[in-house]
C-alpha positions as CSV (number, residue, x, y, z in Angstrom):
1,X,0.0,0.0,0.0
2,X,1.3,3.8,-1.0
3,X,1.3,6.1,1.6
4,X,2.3,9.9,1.6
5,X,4.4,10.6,5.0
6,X,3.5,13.8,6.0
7,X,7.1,15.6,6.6
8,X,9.7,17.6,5.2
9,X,12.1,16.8,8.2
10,X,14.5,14.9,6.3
11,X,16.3,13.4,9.7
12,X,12.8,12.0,10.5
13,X,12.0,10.6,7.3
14,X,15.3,8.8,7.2
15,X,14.6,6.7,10.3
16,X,10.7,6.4,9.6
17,X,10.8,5.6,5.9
18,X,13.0,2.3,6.7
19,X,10.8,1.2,9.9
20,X,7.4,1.7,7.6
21,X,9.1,-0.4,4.5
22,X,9.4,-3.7,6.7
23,X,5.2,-3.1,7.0
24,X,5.1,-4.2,3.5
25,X,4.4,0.2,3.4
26,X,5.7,2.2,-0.1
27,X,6.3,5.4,1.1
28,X,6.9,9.3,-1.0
29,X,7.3,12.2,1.5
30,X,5.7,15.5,0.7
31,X,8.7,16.8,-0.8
32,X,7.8,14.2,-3.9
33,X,4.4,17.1,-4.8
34,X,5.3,20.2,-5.9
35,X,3.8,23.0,-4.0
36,X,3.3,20.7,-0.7
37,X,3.3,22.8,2.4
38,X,3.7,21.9,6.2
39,X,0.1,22.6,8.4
40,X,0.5,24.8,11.4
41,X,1.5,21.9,13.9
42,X,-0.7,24.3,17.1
43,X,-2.7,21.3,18.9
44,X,-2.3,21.0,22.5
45,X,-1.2,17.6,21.9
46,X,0.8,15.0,20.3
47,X,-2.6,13.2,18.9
48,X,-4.2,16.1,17.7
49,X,-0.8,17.4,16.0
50,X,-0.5,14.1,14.3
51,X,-4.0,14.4,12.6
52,X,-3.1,17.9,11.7
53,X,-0.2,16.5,9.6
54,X,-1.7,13.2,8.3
55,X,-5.1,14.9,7.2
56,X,-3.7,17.5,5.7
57,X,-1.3,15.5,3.2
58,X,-3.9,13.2,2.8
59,X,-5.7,16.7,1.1
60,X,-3.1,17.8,-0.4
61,X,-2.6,14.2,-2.3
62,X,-5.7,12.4,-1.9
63,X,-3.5,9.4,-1.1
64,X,-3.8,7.3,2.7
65,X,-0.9,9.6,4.6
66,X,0.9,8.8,8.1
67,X,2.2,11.4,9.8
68,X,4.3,11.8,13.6
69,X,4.1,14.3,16.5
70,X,7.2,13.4,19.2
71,X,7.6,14.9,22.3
72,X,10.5,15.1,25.0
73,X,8.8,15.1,28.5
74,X,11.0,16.1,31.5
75,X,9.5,15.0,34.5
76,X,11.6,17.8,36.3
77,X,9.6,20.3,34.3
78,X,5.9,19.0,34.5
79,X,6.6,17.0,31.5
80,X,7.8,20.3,29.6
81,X,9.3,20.6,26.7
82,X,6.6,18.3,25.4
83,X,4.0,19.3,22.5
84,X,6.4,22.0,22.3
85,X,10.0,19.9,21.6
86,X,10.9,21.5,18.0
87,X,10.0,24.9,19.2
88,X,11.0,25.1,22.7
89,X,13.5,27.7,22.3
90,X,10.9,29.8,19.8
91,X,9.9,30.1,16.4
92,X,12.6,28.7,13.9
93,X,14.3,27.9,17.2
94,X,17.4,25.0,15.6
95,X,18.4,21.6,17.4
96,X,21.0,23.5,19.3
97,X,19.1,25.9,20.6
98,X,16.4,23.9,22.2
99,X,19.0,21.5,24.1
100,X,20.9,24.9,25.6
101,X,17.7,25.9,26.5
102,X,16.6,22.8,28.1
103,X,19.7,22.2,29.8
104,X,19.7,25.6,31.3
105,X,16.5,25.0,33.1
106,X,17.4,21.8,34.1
107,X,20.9,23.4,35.9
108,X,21.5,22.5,39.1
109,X,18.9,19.7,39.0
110,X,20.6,16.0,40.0
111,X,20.6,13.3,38.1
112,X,18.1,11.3,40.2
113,X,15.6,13.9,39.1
114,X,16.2,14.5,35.7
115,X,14.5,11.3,34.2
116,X,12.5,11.8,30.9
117,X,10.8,10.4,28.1
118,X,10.0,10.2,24.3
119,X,7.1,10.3,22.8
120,X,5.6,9.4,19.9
121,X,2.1,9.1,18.1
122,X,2.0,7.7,14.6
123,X,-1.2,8.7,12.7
124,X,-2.2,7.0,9.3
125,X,-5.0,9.1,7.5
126,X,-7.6,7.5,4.9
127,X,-9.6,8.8,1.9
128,X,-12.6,6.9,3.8
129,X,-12.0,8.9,6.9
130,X,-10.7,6.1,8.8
131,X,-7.5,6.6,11.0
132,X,-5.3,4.1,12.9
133,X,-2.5,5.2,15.6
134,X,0.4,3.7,17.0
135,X,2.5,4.9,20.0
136,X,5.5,4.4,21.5
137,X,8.0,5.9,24.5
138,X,11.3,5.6,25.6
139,X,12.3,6.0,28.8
140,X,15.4,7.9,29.9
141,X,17.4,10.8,31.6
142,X,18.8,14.3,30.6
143,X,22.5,14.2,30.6
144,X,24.5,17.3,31.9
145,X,26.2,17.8,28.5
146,X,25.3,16.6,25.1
147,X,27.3,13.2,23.7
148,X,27.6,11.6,20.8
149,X,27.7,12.9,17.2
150,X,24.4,10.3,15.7
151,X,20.4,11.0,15.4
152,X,19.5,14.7,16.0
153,X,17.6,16.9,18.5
154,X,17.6,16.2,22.1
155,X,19.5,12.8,21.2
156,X,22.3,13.8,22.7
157,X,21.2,14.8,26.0
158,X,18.8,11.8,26.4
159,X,20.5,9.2,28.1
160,X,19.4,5.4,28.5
161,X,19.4,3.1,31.5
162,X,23.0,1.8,30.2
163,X,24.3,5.1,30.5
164,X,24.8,6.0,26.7
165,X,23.0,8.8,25.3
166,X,20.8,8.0,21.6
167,X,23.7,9.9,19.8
168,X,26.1,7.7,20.5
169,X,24.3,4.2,19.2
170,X,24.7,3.5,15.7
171,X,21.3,4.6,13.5
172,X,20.4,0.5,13.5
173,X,20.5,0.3,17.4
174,X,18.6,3.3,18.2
175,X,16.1,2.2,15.2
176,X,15.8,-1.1,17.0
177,X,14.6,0.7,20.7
178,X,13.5,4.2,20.0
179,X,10.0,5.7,20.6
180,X,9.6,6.4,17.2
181,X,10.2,2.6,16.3
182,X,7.7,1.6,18.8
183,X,5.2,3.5,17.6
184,X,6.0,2.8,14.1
185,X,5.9,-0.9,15.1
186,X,2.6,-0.6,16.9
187,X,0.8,1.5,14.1
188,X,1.9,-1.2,11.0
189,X,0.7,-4.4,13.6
190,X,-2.6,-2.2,13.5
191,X,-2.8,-1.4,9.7
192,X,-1.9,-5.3,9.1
């Protein structure tokens, strides 16, 4: 089955368009229909901005679309930076600035407190109106310093039980455990 994932974040579309071809899924990103434009992602949650993405490709192209919202929560913030992850340091805020920014409100917190999650809902959009959604979370810390020179965001700040943080596994191992790949993995189970 063709579907349209709804993204022009090329570093997400590298690790979904891999974990969605082992669903027996044929994937083009919105880069692939000239004129394509991102929605306004302004839902007060991860669901909601999902839909936002997946119906709005699946508008745009009239083909079945999937589409991802992920968010870091920080249990040391109230679950902060959240719905909010790619623009917690503002508007056209880059990777860099949102893990200074969450670092320097996490200063001075220990490490016993500074445990954290991914994550992620999957949304596949139909022509029919039927949706199906997948989720998946990874469980973690903030490190004191980013690590690792792999993945991209607050991958290296988030830091697993074993003590590495995701940018320093290869692509294949975080691919293998991350929140995206869980929810990935839970929302082609549900659309087989």
């Amino acid at each position: 089955m063709e579907f349209v994932l709804a993204t022009f974040n090329r570093d997400k579309a590298r690790e979904l368009v891999p974990l969605l071809a082992g669903a027996g899924v044929t994937l083009r990103t919105l880069a692939d229909f000239p004129g394509a434009t991102a929605p306004e992602e302004d839902a007060a949650t991860l669901l909601d901005n999902a839909r936002i993405k997946a119906r709005a490709a699946l508008a745009l192209t009239g083909l079945p679309s999937i589409a991802d919202d992920t968010g870091l929560e920080v249990d040391a913030l109230d679950g902060a930076p959240g719905v909010h992850s790619a623009r917690f340091a503002g508007p056209g805020a880059i990777y860099d600035d949102n893990v200074r920014l969450l670092l320097a409100r996490l200063a001075g917190v220990p490490g016993a407190r500074r445990t954290a999650r991914f994550r992620t809902v999957c949304v596949a959009a139909f022509p029919d109106g039927r949706e199906t959604i997948g989720e998946g979370t990874l469980e973690g810390r903030i490190a004191d310093a980013p690590r690792g020179n792999e993945g991209f965001g607050y991958d290296p700040v988030f830091e697993l039980h074993d003590g590495r943080t995701l940018a320093e596994l290869p692509a294949a191992e975080k691919n293998a455990i991350s929140h995206r790949s869980r929810a990935v993995h839970d929302l082609a189970e549900r659309l087989r």
